[in-house]
C-alpha positions in Angstrom: 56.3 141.5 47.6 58.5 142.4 50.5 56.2 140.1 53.2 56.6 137.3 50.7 60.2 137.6 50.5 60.3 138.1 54.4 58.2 134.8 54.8 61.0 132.9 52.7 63.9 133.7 54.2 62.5 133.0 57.4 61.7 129.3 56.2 65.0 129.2 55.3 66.2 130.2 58.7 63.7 127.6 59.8 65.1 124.7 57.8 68.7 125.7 58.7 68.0 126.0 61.8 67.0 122.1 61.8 69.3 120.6 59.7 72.1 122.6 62.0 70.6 120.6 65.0 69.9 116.7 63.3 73.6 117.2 62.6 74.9 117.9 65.6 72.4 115.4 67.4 73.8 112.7 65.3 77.7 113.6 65.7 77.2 113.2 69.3 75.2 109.8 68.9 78.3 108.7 66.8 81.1 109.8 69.5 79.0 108.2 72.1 78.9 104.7 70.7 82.3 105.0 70.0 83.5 105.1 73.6 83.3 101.7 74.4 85.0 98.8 74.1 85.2 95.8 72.0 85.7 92.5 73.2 88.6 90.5 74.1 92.1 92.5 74.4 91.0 95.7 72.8 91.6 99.6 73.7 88.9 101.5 74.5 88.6 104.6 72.1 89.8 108.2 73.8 86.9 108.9 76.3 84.7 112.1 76.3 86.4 115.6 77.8 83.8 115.3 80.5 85.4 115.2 84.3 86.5 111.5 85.0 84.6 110.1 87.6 87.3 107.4 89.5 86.3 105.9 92.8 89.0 103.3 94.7 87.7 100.6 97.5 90.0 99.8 99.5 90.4 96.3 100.8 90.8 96.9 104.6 91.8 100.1 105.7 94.2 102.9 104.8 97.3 103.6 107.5 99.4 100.5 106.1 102.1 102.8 105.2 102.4 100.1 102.5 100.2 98.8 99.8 96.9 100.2 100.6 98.7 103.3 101.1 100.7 103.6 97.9 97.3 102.5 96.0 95.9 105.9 97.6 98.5 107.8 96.3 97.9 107.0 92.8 94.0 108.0 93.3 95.0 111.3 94.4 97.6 111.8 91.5 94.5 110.6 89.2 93.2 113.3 90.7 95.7 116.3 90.6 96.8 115.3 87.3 93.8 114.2 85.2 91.6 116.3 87.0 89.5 113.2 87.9 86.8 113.1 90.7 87.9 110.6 92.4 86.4 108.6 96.2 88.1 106.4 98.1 86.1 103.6 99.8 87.4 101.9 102.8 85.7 98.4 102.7 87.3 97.2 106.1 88.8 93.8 107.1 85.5 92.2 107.4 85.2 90.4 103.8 81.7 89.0 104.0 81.0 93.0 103.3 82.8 93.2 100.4 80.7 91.6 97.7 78.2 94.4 98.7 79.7 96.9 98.6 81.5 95.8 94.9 78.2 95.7 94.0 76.6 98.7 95.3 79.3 101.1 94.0 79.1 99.3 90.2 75.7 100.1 90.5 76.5 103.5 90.7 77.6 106.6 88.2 81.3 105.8 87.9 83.5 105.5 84.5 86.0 103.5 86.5 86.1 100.8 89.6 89.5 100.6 91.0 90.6 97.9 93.9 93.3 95.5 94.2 94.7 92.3 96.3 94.6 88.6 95.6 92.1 88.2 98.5 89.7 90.5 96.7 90.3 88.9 93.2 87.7 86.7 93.0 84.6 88.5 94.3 85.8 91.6 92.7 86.3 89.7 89.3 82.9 88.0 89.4 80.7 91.5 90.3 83.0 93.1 87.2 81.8 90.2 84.7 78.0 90.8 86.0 78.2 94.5 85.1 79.5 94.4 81.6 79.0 97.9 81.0 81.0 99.0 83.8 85.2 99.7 83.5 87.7 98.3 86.2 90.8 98.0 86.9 92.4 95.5 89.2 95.7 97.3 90.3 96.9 93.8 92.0 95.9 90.3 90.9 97.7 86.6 90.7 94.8 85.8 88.3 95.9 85.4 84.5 92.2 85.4 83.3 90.3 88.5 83.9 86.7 89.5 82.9 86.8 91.3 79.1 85.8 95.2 80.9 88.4 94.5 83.7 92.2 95.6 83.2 94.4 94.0 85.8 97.8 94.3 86.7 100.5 92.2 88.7 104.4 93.2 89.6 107.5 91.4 89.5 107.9 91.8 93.1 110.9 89.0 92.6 112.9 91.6 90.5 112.5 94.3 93.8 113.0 92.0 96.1 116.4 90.2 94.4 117.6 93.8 94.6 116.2 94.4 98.8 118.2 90.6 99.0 121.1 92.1 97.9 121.4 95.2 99.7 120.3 93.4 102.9 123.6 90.7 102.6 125.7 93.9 101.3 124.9 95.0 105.5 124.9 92.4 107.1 128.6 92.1 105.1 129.7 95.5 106.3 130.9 96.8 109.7 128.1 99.5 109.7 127.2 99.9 113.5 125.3 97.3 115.1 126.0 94.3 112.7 127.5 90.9 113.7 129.9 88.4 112.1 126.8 85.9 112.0 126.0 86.8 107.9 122.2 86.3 108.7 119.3 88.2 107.6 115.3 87.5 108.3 112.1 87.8 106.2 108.6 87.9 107.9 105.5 87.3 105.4 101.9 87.9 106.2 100.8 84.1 104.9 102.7 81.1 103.3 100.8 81.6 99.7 102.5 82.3 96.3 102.0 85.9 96.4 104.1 86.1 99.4 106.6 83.6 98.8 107.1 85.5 95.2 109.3 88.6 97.7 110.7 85.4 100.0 112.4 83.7 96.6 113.7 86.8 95.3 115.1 88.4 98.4 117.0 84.8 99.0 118.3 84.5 95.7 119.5 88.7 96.3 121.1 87.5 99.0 123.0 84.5 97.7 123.9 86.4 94.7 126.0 88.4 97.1 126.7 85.5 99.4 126.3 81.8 98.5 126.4 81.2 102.1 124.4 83.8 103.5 121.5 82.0 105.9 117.5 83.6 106.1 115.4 83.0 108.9 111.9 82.8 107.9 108.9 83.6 110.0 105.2 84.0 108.7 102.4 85.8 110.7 99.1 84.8 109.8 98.0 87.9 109.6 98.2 91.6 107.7 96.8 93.8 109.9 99.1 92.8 113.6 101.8 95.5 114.0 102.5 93.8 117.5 102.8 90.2 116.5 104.9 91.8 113.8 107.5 93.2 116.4 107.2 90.0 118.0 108.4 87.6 115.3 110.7 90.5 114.6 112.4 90.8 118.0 112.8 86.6 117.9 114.3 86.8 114.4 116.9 89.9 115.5 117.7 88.3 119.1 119.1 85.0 116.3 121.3 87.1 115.1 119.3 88.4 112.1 121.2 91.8 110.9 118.4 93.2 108.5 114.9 92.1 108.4 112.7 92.3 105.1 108.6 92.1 105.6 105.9 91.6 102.8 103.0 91.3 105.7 100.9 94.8 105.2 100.5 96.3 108.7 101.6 93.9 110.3 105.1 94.6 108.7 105.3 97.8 110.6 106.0 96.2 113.8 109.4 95.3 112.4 110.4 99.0 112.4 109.1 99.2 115.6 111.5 96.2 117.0 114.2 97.5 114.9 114.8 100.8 116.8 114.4 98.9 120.1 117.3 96.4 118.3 119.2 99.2 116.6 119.3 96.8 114.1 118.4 97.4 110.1 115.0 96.8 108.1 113.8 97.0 104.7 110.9 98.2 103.9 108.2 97.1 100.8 105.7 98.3 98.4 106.6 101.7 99.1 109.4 104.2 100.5 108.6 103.4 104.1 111.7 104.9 105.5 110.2 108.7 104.0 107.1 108.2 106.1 108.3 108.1 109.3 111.2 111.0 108.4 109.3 113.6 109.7 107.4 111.9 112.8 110.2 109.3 114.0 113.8 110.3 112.2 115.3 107.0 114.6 113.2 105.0 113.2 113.5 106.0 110.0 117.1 106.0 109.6 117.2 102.3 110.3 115.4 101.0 106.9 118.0 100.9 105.0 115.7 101.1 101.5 112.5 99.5 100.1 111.5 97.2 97.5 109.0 99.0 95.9 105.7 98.3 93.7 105.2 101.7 92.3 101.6 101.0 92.9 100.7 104.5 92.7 102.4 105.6 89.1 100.8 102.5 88.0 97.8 103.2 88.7 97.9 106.8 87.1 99.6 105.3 84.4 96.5 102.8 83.3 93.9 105.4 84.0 95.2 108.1 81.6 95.8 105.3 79.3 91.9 104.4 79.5 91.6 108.0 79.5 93.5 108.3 75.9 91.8 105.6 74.6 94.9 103.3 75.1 94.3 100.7 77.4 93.2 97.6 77.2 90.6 95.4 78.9 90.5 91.3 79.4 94.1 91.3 80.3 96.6 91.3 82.9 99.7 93.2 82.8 102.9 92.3 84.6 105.2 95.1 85.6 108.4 95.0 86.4 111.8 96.2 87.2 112.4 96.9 83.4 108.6 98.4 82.6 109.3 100.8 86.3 106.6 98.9 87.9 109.4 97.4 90.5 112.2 98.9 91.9 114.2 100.2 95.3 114.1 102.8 97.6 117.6 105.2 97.3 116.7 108.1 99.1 119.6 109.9 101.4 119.5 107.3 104.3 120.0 104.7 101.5 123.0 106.6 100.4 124.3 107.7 103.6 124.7 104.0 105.1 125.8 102.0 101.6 129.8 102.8 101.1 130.0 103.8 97.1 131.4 100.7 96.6 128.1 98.7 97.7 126.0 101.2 95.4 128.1 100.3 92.7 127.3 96.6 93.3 123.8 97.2 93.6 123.8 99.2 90.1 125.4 96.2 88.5 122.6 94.3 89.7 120.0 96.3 88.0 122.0 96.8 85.0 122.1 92.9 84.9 118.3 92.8 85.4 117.6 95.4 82.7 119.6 93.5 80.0 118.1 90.3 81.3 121.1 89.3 82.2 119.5 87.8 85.8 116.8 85.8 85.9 114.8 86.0 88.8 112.9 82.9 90.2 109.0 83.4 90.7 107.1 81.6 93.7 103.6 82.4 91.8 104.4 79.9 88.8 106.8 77.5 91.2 105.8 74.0 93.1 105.5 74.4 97.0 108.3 72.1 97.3 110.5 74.3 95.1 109.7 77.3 97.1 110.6 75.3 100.4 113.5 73.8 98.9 114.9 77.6 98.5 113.9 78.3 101.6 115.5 75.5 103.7 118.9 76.1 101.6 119.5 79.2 103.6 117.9 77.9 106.7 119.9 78.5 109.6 
């Protein structure tokens, strides 16, 4: 009696022991389907506790103490604060190699493919919509329509730059050291596109907002990656009589700092707080940009991979960020404070008061006519 009782209760174990395991099998079955994403504008649900695995390719290479730079940053808070393994890929300037290299890494283990810039949009874009099972996110594109498993992003660089405008005819305004009576600043851009001409309207319309009157000399270098032809157009633009000079040219924007400490004349810088990385190494240098119109690239980016992370963010659409959403903004660190008076930094707060209750509108080259966009810019034309 005893072995047959024995022999029962081990079936029962047995059985148990199986139903334990279908059940468990088919719970995970049911949160794996569930990670992805439906089509068109959708969240994706919350993903799975394993480590993230984020890799970022970089279009061209970091050291730009700008863009690139600040889109770095945010991979490494990814990183520190979502405990993400991350990779950064530097794809180099050469773009005939970036289509393979899109390609190779979708083909690879990752749960998201981060890169950015409108000169990568359109390859990047068309290898996302030929791996539909693959996540992206484009942390910088002019493109409204995106693929439905890409998540893209653009800034109100206009809002950051009206505010760099301002501050920039606030000093050229002021009897800080080394500024004439002329009331001229100077912008250097990378090309003559949209993009570019999207920090050009906003930092002229800054400017006039301070002075009707104030004149911009304008100056394009072909070119993101030229410190020295940089310093060049920048050394022409401060021996006019430009006071403070404002670059959205990548790399090639460094060589205004560069020809502003030979000058002891003012810059601003972009994308990032430019002045806070050359503190340390080049304190002259430093202490000449007076602020920066930031993107805040690198919370953004943090920001829409813990929402993918949470199950909150949403793919097939572009997201503008601005001065309101903290996309946009400017650089007041202590040399920003140290060379405004208080009653400058009190204008400039009204400004961004203004622009947080929509009370200024900021024009935007992206969605303007060319001959807009050169109408602005030959009304402050010296």
């Amino acid at each position: 009696m005893r072995k047959e009782m024995r022999k029962v209760w081990v079936l029962i174990a047995a059985l148990a022991l199986i139903l334990t395991t279908a059940c468990s099998s088919k719970t995970a079955n049911t949160t794996a389907s569930s990670n992805g994403t439906e089509p068109g504008n959708s969240a994706n649900t919350a993903v799975s506790e394993d480590t993230l695995k984020v890799v970022l390719l970089i279009p061209g290479n970091l050291g730009d103490k700008s863009f690139l730079d600040s889109a770095n940053r945010g991979l490494q808070l990814v990183k520190s604060y979502l405990n993400a393994e991350t990779k950064v890929i530097e794809m180099g300037t050469d773009q005939t190699k970036w289509q393979p290299i899109f390609e190779d890494v979708s083909n690879q283990d990752w749960d998201l493919i981060i890169s950015g810039n409108s000169t990568t949009t359109e390859i990047f874009h068309a290898v996302a919509a030929e791996h539909p099972d693959k996540k992206y996110i484009d942390f910088e594109t002019e493109q409204e329509q995106v693929p439905e498993n890409v998540y893209a992003m653009n800034y109100k660089v206009n809002d950051s730059s009206f505010l760099a405008g301002a501050v920039a005819a606030l000093v050229t305004s002021s009897d800080l050291p080394g500024v004439n009576p002329d009331k001229k600043i100077g912008f250097l851009g990378g090309l003559d596109v949209p993009g570019i001409n999207a920090f050009l309207v906003g930092y002229i319309e800054g400017a006039k907002y301070i002075d009707p009157e104030i004149k911009v000399i304008t100056s394009y270098a072909g070119d993101f990656s030229d410190p020295a032809k940089g310093k060049e157009l920048s050394l022409v633009q401060y021996n006019a009589g430009a006071d403070v000079i404002f670059g959205a040219a990548g790399g090639t924007g460094l060589g205004i700092f560069d020809a502003a400490k030979e000058q002891k004349k003012y810059a601003v810088g972009v994308d990032s707080d430019q002045a806070l990385l050359f503190k340390e190494t080049d304190a002259d240098k430093a202490s000449l940009i007076v602020t920066s119109a930031m993107k805040n690239i690198d919370q953004s980016i943090l920001r829409a991979v813990k929402g993918y992370k949470e199950g909150t963010l949403k793919f097939g659409v572009r997201e503008t960020l601005g001065f309101v959403e903290g996309g946009t903004g400017i650089a007041e660190n202590d040399i920003y404070n140290e060379l405004l008076t208080d009653e400058m930094k009190n204008k400039i707060q009204e400004i961004k008061n203004k622009l947080s209750n929509n009370e200024i509108k900021v024009d935007d080259a992206n969605i303007m006519e060319t001959s807009e966009v050169e109408a602005i810019r030959n009304s402050v034309k010296p």
